[in-house]
N, C-alpha and C positions, 0 to 999 in steps of 0.2 A: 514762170514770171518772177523777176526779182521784186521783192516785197518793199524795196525802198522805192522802186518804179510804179508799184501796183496803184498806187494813189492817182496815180494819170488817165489811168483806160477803168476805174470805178465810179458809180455813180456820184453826182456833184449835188445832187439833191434828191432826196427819198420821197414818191409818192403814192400816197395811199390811197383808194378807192373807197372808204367808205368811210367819211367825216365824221359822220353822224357816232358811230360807236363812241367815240371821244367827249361826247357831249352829254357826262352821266352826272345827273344831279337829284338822286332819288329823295320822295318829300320827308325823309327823316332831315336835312341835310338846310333844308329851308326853314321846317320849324323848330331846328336848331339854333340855327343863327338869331331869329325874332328869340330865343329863352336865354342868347347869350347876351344881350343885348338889353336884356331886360334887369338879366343879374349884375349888369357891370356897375350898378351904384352900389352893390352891396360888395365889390372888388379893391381888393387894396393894391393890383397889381398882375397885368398882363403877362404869361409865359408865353410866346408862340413855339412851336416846337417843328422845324422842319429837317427833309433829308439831308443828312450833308453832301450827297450825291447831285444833289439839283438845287445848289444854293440860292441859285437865282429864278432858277426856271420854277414856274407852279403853283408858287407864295399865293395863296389868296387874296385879291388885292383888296374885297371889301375888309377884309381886317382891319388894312392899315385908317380905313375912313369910318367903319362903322365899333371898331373893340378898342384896338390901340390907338395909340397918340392923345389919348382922356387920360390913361393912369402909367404910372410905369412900365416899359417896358423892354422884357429880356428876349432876344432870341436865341433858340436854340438848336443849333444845328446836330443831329444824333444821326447815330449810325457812323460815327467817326472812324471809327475802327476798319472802315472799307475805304475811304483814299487817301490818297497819297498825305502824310503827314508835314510835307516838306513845303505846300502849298495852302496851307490853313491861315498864314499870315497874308497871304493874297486876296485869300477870298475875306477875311475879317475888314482888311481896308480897303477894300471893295463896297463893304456892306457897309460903311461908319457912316455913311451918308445917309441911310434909310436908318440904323437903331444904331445906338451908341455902345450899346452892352451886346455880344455875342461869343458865344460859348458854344463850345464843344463836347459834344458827351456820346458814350457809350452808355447806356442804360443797363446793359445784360452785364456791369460791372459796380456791383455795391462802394467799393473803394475808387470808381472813376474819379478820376481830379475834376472833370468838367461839372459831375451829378455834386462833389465837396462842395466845388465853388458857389452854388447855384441859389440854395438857401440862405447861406450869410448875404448875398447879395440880394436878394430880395430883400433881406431886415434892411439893408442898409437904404437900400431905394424906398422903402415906403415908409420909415422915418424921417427922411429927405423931404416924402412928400406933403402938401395942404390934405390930404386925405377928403378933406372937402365934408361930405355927410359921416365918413366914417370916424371924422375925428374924434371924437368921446369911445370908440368902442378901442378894445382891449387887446383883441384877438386879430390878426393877419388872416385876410384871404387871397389865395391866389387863383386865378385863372388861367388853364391850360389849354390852350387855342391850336388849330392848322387842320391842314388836309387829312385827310386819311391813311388810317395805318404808316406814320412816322414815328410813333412810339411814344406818344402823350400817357395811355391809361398804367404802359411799362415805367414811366419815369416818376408818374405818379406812385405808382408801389413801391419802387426802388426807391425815391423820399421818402414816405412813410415807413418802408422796411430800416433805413437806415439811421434815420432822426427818433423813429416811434419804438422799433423795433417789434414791429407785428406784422401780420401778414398781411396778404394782399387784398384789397378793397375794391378795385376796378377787374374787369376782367379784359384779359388778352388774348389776341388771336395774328394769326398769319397771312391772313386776309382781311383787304378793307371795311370799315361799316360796322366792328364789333360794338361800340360802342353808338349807341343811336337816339340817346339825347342829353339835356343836361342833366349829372346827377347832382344827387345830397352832399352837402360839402365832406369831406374827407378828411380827418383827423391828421395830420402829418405831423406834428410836435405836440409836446405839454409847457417846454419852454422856449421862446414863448409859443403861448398856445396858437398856433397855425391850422390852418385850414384850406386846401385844396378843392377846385372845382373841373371835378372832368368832365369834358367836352365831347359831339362827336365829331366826326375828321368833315371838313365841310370843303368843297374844290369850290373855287372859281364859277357859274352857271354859265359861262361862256368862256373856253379855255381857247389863250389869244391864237394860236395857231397849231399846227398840226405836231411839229416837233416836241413841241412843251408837254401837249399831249400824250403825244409818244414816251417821253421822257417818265413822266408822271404814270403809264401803265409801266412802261421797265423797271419800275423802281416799288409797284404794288399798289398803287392809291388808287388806282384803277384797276376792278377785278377783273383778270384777264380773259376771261370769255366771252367780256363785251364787246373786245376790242380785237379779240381774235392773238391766240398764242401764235400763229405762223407770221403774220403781219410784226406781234412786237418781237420778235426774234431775228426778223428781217432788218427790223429799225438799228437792231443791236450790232447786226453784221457792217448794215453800211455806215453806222458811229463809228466802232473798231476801226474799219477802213480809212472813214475820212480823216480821223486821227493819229492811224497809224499805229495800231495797238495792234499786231498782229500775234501775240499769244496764242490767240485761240485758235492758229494753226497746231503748234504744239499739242492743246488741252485736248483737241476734240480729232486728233491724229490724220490731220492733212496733209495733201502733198507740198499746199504752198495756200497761201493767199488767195481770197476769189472773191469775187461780189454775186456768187448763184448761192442762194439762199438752199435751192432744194440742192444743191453738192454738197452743202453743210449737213443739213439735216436727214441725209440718206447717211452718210459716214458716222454721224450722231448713232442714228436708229442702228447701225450694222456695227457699231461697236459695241452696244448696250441692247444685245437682243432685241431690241425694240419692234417687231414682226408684226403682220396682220397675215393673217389664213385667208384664201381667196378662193372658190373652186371654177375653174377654170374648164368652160362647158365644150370649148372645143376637142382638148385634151382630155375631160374627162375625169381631172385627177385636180388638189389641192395645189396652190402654190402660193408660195409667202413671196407680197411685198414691206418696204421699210413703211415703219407705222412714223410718218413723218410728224401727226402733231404729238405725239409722246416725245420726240426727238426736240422739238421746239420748247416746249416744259422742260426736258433739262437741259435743253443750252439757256434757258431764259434765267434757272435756277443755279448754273455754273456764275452767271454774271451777281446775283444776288447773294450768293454766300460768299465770293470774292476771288473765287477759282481762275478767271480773265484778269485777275492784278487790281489792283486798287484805282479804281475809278473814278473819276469825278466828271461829268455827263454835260458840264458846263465849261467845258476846257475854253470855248469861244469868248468868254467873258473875262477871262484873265488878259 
């Protein structure tokens, strides 16, 4: 099948059977929000920090009604380093209509331009601002807001490592939830004397449809064995497709282009050993099949380190 045709006889919408996986809003995540909410008078200034992979899809929208649009605010789009660079001015005048200030960052880069820009701009927005209750105090504080596992408690360190020059205060992980409530502010400068409040990753309690959803476990904010590793791997194949990102014929050594998710994931598993031992009572004797959800983790983990090309999961919005 010619892969410039393949788009025609693939599927035109992807659907899932079990809704409900998508709908995870554990109670760290609610009495989150009530402690964020509570702290934002003692805030000089909103960060939100989401993927730049799903610039539009995901965003929590009580932010924009219950954290932001009170005090300054920056958004940040991280994990830049995974699309396409050539589209980032698209997606910023895209976004000027919802924040005025957005930025781009790499956080796994202490010299990133976007992590540079980030601090001076906050001094500058919250001198700008009425401050309001905070006006007599001396010290900056900021708050660091979004969904899950986008790299708030990472960029947090990576300020402090590079303004304070010390180690790291929040702790990180590779799965979502590490962080699971508000903590004690966090030292990020002496001059001026700044201060950081890390947040935990808080989704949407009703995520508006099934794609977003999807979007939001491909990208980790969702831990994927709520939602099922074969299901987001499938979501990934019929993206690819509908966009025409056929790489991952190459990556994952296929014959050509397909929308059968288990063709994918058997060629996965039989090129990376991927085996289950079975004993087979007719025969008598052991037989290996492809362990398909091992195959589905790392086609899932090809897309996340950036192995399928640089990505952006919101290409419909451009």
């Amino acid at each position: 099948m010619s892969q410039k045709l393949a788009k025609e006889s693939f599927r035109s919408v992807f659907k899932v059977v079990d809704k409900e996986s998508l709908r995870w809003f554990p109670g760290h995540m609610g009495k989150g929000l009530k402690q964020m909410q509570q702290r934002l008078k003692k805030v000089d200034c909103v960060m939100e920090i989401h993927d730049a992979r799903i610039p539009f899809s995901g965003r929590n929208s009580d932010f924009k009604y219950t954290i932001s649009g009170i005090k300054p605010h920056i958004l940040i789009l991280n994990k830049v380093d995974l699309i396409d660079s050539r589209i980032k001015k698209q997606i910023e005048t895209k976004l000027k209509n919802e924040c005025e200030h957005v930025i781009f960052t790499n956080c796994k880069l202490s010299n990133d331009a976007g992590v540079k820009k980030l601090f001076p701009l906050a001094q500058e927005l919250i001198n700008k601002s009425d401050r309001y209750n905070r006006s007599g105090e001396e010290d900056f504080c900021v708050m660091m807001i979004g969904v899950p596992n986008v790299g708030k408690s990472s960029l947090t360190n990576c300020l402090r490592n590079r303004f304070l020059r010390k180690g790291n205060a929040s702790q990180v992980g590779a799965r979502p939830g590490i962080t699971r409530s508000v903590l004690m502010k966090i030292k990020i400068s002496e001059k001026p004397l700044s201060y950081m409040l890390d947040t935990p990753g808080i989704l949407t309690p009703n995520i508006p449809n099934t794609e977003v959803g999807l979007k939001l476990a491909l990208c980790n904010t969702i831990e994927d064995h709520l939602v099922g590793e074969t299901t987001i791997a499938d979501y990934l194949l019929y993206w690819l497709n509908k966009f025409q990102h056929f790489e991952y014929v190459q990556v994952f050594g296929l014959k050509e282009a397909t929308d059968d998710i288990l063709e994918v994931l058997t060629q996965i598993a039989l090129n990376n050993g991927k085996m289950l031992k079975f004993k087979d009572p007719s025969a008598g004797m052991y037989v290996q099949r492809p362990n398909l959800d091992a195959a589905a983790k790392l086609m899932i983990k090809s897309f996340r380190i950036g192995e399928l090309g640089k990505l952006m999961l919101d290409e419909e919005f451009l």
